[in-house]
PDB file of N, CA, C and O in Angstrom:
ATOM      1  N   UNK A   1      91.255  93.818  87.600  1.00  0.00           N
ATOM      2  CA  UNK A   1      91.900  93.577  88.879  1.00  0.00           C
ATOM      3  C   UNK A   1      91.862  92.073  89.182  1.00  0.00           C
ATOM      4  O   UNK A   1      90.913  91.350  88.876  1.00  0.00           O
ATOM      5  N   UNK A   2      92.896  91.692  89.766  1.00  0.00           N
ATOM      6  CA  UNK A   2      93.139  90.170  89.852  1.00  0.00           C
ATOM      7  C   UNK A   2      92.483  89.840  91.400  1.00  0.00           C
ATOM      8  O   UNK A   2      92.150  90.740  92.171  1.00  0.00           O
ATOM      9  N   UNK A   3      92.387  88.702  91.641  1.00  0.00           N
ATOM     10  CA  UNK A   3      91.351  88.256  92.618  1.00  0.00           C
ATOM     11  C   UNK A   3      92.660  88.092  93.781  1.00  0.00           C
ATOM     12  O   UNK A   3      93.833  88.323  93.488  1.00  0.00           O
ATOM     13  N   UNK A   4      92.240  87.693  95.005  1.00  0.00           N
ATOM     14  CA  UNK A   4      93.205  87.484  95.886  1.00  0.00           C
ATOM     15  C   UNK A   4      93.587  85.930  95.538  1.00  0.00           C
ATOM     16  O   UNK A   4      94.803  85.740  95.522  1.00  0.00           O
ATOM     17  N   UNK A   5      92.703  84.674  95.230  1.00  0.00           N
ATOM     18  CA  UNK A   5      93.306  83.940  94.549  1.00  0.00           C
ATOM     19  C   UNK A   5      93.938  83.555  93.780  1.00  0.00           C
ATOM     20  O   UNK A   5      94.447  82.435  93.831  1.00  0.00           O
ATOM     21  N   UNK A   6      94.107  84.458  92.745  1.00  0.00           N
ATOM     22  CA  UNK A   6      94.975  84.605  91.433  1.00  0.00           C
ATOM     23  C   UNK A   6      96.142  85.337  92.242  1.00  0.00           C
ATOM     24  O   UNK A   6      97.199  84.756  91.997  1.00  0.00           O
ATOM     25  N   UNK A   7      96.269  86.094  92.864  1.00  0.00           N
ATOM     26  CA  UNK A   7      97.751  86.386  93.932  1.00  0.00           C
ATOM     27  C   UNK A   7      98.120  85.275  94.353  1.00  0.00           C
ATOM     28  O   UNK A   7      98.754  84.595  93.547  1.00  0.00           O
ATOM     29  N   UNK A   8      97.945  84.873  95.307  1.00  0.00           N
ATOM     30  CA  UNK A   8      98.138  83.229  95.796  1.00  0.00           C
ATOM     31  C   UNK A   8      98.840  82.215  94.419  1.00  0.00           C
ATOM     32  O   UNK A   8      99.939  81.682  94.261  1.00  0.00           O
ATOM     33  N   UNK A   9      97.765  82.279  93.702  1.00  0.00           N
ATOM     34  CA  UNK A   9      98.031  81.255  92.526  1.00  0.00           C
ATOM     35  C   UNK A   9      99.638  81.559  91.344  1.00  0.00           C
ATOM     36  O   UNK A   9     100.357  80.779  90.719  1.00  0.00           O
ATOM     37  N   UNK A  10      99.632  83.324  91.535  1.00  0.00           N
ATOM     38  CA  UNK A  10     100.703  83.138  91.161  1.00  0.00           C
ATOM     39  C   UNK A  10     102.119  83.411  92.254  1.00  0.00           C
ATOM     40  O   UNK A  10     103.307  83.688  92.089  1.00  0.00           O
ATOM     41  N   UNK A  11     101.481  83.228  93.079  1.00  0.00           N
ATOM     42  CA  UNK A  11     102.934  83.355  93.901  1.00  0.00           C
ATOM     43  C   UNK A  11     103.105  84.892  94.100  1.00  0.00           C
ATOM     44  O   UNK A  11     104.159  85.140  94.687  1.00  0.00           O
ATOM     45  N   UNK A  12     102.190  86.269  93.699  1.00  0.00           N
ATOM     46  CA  UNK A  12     102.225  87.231  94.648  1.00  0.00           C
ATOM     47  C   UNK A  12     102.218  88.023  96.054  1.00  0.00           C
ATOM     48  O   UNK A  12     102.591  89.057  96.609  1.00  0.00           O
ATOM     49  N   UNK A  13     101.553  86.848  96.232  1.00  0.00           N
ATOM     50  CA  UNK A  13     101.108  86.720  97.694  1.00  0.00           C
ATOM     51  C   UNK A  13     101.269  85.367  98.499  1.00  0.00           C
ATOM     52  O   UNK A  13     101.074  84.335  97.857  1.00  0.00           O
ATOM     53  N   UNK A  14     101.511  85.292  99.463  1.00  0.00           N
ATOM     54  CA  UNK A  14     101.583  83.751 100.269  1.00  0.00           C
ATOM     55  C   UNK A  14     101.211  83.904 101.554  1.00  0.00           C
ATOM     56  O   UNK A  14     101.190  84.987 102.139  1.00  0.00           O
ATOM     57  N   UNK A  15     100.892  82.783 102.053  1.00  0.00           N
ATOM     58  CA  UNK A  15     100.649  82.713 103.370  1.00  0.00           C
ATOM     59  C   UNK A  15     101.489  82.605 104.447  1.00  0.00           C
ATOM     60  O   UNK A  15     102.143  81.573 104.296  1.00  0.00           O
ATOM     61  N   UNK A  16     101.833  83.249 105.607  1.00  0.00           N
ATOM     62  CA  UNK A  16     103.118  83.012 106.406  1.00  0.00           C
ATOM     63  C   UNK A  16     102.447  82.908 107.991  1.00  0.00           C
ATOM     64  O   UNK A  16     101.515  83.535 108.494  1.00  0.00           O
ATOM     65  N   UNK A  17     103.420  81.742 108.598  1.00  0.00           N
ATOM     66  CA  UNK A  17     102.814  82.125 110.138  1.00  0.00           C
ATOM     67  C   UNK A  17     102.816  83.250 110.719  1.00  0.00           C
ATOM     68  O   UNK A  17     103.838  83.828 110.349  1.00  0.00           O
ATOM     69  N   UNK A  18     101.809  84.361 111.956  1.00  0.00           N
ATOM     70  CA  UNK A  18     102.341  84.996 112.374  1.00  0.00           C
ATOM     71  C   UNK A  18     103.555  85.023 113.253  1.00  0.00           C
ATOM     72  O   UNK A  18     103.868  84.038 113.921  1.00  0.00           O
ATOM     73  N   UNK A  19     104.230  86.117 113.259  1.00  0.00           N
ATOM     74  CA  UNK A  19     105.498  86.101 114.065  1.00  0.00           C
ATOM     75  C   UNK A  19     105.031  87.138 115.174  1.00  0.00           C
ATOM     76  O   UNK A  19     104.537  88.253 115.005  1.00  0.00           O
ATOM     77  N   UNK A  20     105.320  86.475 116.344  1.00  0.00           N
ATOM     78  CA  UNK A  20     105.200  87.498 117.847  1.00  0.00           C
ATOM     79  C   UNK A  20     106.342  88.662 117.190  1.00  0.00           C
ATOM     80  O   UNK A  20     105.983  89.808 116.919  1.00  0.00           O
ATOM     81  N   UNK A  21     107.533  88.251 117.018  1.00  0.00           N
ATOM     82  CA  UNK A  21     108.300  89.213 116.861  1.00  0.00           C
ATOM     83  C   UNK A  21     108.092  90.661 115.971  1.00  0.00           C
ATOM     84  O   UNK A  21     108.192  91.859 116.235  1.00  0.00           O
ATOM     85  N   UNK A  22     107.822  90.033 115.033  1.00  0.00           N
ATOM     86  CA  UNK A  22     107.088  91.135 113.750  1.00  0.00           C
ATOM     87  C   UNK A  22     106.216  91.618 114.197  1.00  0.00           C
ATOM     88  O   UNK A  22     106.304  92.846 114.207  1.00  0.00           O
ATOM     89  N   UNK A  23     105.247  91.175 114.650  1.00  0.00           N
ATOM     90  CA  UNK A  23     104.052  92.327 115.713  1.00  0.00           C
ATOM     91  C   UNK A  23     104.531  92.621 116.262  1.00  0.00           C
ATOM     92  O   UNK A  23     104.026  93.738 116.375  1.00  0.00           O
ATOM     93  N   UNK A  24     105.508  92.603 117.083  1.00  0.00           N
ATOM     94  CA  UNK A  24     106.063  93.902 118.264  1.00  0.00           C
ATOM     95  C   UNK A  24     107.082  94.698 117.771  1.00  0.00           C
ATOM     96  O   UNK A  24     107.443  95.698 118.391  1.00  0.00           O
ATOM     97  N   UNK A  25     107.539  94.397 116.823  1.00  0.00           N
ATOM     98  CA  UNK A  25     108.412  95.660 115.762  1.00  0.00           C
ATOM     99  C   UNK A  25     107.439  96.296 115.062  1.00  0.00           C
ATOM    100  O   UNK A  25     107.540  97.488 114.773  1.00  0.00           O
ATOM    101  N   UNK A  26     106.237  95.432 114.671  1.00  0.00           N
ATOM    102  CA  UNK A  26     104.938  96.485 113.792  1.00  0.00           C
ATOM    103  C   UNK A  26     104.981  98.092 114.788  1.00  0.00           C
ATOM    104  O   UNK A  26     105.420  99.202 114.486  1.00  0.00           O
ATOM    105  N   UNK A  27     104.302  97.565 116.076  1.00  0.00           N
ATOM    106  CA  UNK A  27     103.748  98.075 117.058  1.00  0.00           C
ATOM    107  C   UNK A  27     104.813  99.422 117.702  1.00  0.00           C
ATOM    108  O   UNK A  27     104.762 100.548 118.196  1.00  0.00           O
ATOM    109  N   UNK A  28     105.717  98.392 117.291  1.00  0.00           N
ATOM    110  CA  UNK A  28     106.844  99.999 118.236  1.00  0.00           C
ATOM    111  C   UNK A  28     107.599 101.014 116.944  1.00  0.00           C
ATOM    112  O   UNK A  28     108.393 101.953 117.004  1.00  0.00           O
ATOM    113  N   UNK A  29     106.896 100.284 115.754  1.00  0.00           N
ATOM    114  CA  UNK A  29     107.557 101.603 114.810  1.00  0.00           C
ATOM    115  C   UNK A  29     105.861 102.595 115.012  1.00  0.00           C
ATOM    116  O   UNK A  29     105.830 103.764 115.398  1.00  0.00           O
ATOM    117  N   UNK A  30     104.901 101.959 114.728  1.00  0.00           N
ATOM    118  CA  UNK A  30     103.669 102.473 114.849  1.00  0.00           C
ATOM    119  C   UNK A  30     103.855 103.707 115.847  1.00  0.00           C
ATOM    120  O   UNK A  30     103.743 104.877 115.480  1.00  0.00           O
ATOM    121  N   UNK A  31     104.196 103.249 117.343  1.00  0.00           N
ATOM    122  CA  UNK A  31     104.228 104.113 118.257  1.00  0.00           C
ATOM    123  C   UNK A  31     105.390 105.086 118.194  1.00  0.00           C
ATOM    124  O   UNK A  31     105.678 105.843 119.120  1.00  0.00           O
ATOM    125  N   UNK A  32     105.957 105.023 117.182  1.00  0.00           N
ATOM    126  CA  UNK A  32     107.361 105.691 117.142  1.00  0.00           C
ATOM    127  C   UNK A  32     106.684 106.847 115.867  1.00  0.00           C
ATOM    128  O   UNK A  32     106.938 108.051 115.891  1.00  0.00           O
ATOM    129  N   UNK A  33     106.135 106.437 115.207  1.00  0.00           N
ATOM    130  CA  UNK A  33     104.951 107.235 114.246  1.00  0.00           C
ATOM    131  C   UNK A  33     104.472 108.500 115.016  1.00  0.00           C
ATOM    132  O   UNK A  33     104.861 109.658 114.866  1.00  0.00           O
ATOM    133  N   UNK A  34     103.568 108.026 115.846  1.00  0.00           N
ATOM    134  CA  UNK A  34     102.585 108.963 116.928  1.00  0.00           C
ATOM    135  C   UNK A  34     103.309 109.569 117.541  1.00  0.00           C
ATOM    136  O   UNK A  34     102.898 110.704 117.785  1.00  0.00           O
ATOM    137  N   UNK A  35     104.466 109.272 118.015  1.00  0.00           N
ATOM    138  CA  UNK A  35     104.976 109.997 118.809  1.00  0.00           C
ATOM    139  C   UNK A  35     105.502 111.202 117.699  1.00  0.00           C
ATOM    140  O   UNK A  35     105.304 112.407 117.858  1.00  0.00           O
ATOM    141  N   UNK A  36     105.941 110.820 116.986  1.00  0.00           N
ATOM    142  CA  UNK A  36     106.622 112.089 116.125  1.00  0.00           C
ATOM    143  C   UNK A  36     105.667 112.891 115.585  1.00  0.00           C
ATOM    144  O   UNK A  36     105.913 114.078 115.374  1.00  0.00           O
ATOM    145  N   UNK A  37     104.380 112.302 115.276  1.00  0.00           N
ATOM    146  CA  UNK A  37     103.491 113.040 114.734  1.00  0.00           C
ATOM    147  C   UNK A  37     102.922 114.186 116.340  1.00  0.00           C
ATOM    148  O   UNK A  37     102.451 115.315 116.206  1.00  0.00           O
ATOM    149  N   UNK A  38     103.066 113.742 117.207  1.00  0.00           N
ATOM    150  CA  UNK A  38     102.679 114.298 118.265  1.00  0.00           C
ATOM    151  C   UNK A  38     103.758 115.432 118.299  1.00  0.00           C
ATOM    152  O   UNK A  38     103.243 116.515 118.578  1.00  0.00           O
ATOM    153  N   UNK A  39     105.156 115.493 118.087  1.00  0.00           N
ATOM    154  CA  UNK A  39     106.044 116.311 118.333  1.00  0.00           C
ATOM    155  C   UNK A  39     105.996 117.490 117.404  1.00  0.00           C
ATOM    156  O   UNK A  39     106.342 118.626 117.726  1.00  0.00           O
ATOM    157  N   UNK A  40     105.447 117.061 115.985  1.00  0.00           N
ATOM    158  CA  UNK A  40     105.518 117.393 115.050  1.00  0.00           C
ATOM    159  C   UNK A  40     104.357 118.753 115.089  1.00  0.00           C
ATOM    160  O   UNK A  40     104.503 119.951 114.849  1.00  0.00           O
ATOM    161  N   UNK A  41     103.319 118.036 115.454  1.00  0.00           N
ATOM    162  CA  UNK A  41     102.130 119.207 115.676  1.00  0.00           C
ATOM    163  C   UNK A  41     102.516 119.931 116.200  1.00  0.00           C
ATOM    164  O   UNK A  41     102.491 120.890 115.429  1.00  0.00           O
ATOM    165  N   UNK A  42     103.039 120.324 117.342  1.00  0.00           N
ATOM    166  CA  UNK A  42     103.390 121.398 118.553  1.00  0.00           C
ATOM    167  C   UNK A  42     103.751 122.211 117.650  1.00  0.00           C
ATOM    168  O   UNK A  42     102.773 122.928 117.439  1.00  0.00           O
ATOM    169  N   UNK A  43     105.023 122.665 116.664  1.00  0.00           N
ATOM    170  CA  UNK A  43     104.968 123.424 115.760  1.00  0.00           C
ATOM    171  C   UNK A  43     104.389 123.689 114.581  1.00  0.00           C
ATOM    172  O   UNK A  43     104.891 123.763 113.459  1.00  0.00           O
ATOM    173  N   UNK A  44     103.476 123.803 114.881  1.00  0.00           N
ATOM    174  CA  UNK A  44     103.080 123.430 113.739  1.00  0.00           C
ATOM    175  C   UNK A  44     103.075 123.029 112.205  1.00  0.00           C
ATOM    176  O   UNK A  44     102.759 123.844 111.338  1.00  0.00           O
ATOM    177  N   UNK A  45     103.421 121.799 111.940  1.00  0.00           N
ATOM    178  CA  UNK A  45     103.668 121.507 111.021  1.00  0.00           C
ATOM    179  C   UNK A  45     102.307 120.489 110.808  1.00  0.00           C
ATOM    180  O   UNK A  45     102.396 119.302 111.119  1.00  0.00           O
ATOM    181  N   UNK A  46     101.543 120.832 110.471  1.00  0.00           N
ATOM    182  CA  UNK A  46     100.323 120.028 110.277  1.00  0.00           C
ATOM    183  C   UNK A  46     100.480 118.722 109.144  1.00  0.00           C
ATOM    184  O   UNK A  46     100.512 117.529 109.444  1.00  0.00           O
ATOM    185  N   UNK A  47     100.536 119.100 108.254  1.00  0.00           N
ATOM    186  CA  UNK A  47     100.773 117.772 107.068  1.00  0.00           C
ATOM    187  C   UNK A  47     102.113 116.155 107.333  1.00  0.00           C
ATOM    188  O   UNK A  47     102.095 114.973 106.990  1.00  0.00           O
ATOM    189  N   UNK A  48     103.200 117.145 108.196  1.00  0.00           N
ATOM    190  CA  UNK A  48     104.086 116.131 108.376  1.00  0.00           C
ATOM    191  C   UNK A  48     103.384 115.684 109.692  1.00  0.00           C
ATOM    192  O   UNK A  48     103.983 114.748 110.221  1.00  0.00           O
ATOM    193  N   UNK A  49     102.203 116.129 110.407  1.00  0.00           N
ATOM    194  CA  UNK A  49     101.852 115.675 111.799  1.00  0.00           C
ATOM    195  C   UNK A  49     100.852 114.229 111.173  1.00  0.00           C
ATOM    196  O   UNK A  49     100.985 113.030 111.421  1.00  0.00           O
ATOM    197  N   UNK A  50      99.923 114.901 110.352  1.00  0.00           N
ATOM    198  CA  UNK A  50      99.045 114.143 109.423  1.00  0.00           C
ATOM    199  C   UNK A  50      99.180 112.403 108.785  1.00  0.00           C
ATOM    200  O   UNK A  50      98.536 111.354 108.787  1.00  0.00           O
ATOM    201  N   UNK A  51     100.578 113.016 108.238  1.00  0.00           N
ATOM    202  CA  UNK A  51     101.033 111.664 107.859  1.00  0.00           C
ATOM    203  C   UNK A  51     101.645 111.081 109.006  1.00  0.00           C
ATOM    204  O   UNK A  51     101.099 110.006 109.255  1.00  0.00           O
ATOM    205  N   UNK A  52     102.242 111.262 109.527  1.00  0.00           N
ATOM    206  CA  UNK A  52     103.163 110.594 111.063  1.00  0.00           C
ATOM    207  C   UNK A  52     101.896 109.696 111.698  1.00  0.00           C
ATOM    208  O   UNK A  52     102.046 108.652 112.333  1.00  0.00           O
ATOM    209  N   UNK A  53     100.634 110.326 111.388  1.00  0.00           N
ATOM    210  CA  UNK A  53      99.337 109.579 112.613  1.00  0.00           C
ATOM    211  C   UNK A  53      98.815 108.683 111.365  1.00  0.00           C
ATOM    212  O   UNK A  53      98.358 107.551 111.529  1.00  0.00           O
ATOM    213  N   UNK A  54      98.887 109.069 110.586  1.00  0.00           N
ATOM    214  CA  UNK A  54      98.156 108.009 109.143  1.00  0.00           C
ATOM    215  C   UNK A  54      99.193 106.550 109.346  1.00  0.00           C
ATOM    216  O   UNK A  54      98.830 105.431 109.710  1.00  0.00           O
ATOM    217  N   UNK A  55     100.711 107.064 108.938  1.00  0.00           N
ATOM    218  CA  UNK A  55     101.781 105.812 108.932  1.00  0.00           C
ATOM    219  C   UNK A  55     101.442 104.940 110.421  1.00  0.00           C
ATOM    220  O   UNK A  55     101.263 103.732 110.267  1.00  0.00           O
ATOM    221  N   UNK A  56     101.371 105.333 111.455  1.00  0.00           N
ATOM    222  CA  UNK A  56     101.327 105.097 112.958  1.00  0.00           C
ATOM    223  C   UNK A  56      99.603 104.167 113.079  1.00  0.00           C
ATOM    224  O   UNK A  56      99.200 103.497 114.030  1.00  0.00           O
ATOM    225  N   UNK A  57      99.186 104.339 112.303  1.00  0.00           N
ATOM    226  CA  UNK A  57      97.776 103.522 112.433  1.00  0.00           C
ATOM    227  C   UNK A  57      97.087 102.700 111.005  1.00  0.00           C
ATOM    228  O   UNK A  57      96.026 102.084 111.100  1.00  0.00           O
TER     229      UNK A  57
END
C-alpha cells in the first residue's frame, strides 16, 4: 500500500482549497440521503434504508 505521500508525489491526490459551496452541496445531498432512508424504512425496506443512512453520513 502506497503512503499518502507517494499519492501526493504522484499526482493521485492533491491538495485543494475548501469550497463553502461544495460543503453545502456535500450537506444537502447527505440530508437528501436520510431523508430517503427515513422514507424508505416506513415500508419496510430495511437494506435500501441501511444504505440511504450509511451514504447520508
Amino acid at each position: 500500500m502506497k503512503s499518502i505521500e507517494d499519492c501526493y508525489k504522484e499526482k493521485l491526490l492533491r491538495k485543494v482549497r475548501p469550497s463553502p459551496e461544495k460543503e453545502r452541496e456535500s450537506l444537502m445531498l447527505a440530508s437528501a440521503y436520510l431523508d430517503e432512508a427515513r422514507l424508505v424504512i416506513g415500508v419496510g425496506a430495511n437494506r435500501m434504508s441501511r444504505s440511504g443512512a450509511y451514504m447520508g453520513y
